[in-house]
Each structure stands twice: as structure tokens, then as C-alpha cells.
C-alpha positions as CSV (number, residue, x, y, z in Angstrom):
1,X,111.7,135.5,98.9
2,X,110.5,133.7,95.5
3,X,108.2,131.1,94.5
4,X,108.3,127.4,94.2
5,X,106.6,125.7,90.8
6,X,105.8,122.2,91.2
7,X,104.6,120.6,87.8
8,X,102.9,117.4,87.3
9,X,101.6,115.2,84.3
10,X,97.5,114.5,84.0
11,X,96.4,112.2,82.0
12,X,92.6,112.7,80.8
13,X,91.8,110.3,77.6
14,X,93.5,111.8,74.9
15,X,94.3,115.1,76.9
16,X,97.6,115.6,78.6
17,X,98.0,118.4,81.0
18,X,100.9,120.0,83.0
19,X,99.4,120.9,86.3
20,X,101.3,123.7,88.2
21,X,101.2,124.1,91.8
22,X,102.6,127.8,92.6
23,X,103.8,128.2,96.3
24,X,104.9,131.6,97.6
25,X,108.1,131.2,99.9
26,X,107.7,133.6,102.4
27,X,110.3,134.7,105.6
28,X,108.8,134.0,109.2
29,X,107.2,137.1,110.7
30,X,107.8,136.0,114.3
31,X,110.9,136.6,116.5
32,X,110.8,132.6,117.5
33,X,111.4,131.5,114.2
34,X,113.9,133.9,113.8
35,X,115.0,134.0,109.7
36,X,113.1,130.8,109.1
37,X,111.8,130.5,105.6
38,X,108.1,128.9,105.3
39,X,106.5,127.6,102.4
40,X,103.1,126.1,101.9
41,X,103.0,121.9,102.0
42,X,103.4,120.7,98.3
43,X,100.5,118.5,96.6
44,X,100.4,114.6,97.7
45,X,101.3,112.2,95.4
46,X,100.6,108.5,94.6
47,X,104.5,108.9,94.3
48,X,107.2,110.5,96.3
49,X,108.8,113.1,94.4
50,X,107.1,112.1,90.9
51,X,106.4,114.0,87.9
52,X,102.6,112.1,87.4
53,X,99.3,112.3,89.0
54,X,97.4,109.2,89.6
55,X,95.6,109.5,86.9
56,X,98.4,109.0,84.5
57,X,99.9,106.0,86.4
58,X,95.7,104.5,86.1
59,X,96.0,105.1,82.5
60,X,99.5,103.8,82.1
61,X,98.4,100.3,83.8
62,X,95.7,99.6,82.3
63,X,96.9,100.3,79.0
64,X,99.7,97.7,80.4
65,X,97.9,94.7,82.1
66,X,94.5,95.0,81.0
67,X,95.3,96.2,77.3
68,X,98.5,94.4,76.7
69,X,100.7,97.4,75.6
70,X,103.8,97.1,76.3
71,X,105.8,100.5,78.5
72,X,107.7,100.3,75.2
73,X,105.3,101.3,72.9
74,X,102.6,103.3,75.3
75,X,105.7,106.1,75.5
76,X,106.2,105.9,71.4
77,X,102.3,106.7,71.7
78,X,102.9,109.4,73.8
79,X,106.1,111.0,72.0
80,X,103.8,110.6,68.9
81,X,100.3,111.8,69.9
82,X,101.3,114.8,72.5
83,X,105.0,116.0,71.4
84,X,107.1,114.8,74.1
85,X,110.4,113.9,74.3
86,X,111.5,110.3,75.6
87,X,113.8,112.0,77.9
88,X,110.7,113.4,79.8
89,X,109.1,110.6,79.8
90,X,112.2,108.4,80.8
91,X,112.4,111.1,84.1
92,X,109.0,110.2,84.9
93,X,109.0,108.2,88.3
94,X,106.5,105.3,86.7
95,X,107.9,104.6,83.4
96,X,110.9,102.0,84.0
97,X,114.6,102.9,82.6
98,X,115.0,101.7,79.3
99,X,116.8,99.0,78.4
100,X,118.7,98.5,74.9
101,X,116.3,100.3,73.5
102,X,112.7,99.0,75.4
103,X,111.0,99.9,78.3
């Protein structure tokens, strides 16, 4: 039946990881469920349907409140330091939309 890839972002001080959950997708072996597709629960989150583990949304506010970075300039850190691309970090459930140019 296929698999199901789930990826998140962790954040470990100056390490950033993709995490990938792998579920198999399997078809129901019982007559009651009759062609019923199961697959396994996915990982819980801080948030619904985000991209970011907990740690990463940690790290992201207390650069925020407690440091005083701005969202703004914590994703030009990140673009700069690990590679990525606004885009994915725009997608990400806890980083705000930017506006004109900030976030």
C-alpha cells in the first residue's frame, strides 16, 4: 500500500535536523473492516500539522523575548548559518507571514 514520511525541524544549538517519521500504510486484514486502509498514529506535536518540534519553537522564543532578536533576522540567521531557503522557513507553522519584507 505505500508509506507515509512525516518530517520535522529540530533545533539542537547550532545543529539543525530533519526528523523523519516513516509509517507503513497497510490494508486491514479483517473481514469487518472490509478494504479499510490503517496507518500507524503520526508523532504529537506542540503544533497541529507543523513542520517544528518543540524544541525549535523553545529556541525561536527565547531568541525572541529573552534575547531581543527580532523573527526578522533569527530566519536571515538561519538561511545564513544552515542553507535554507525563506520559503521553508516562511511554511513553517511558528514563523509569522512576512510582511513587506519583515517577519
Amino acid at each position: 500500500m505505500g508509506i507515509e514520511i512525516t518530517e520535522t525541524l529540530h533545533y539542537i544549538p547550532m545543529v539543525l535536523e530533519v526528523l523523519r517519521f516513516i509509517r507503513q500504510r497497510m490494508k486491514a486484514a479483517c473481514a469487518c473492516a472490509g478494504t479499510k486502509i490503517i496507518i500507524a498514529e503520526p508523532p504529537i506535536r506542540t503544533i497541529d500539522k507543523g513542520s517544528v518540534t518543540t524544541e525549535f519553537i523553545v529556541a525561536m522564543l527565547v531568541n525572541k523575548y529573552c534575547d531581543h532578536l527580532p523573527m526578522h533576522r533569527q530566519v536571515g540567521r538561519l538561511v545564513k548559518l544552515f542553507g535554507l531557503c525563506r520559503e521553508c522557513l516562511d511554511d513553517a507553522t511558528i514563523l509569522p507571514k512576512s510582511r513587506s519584507g519583515q517577519g
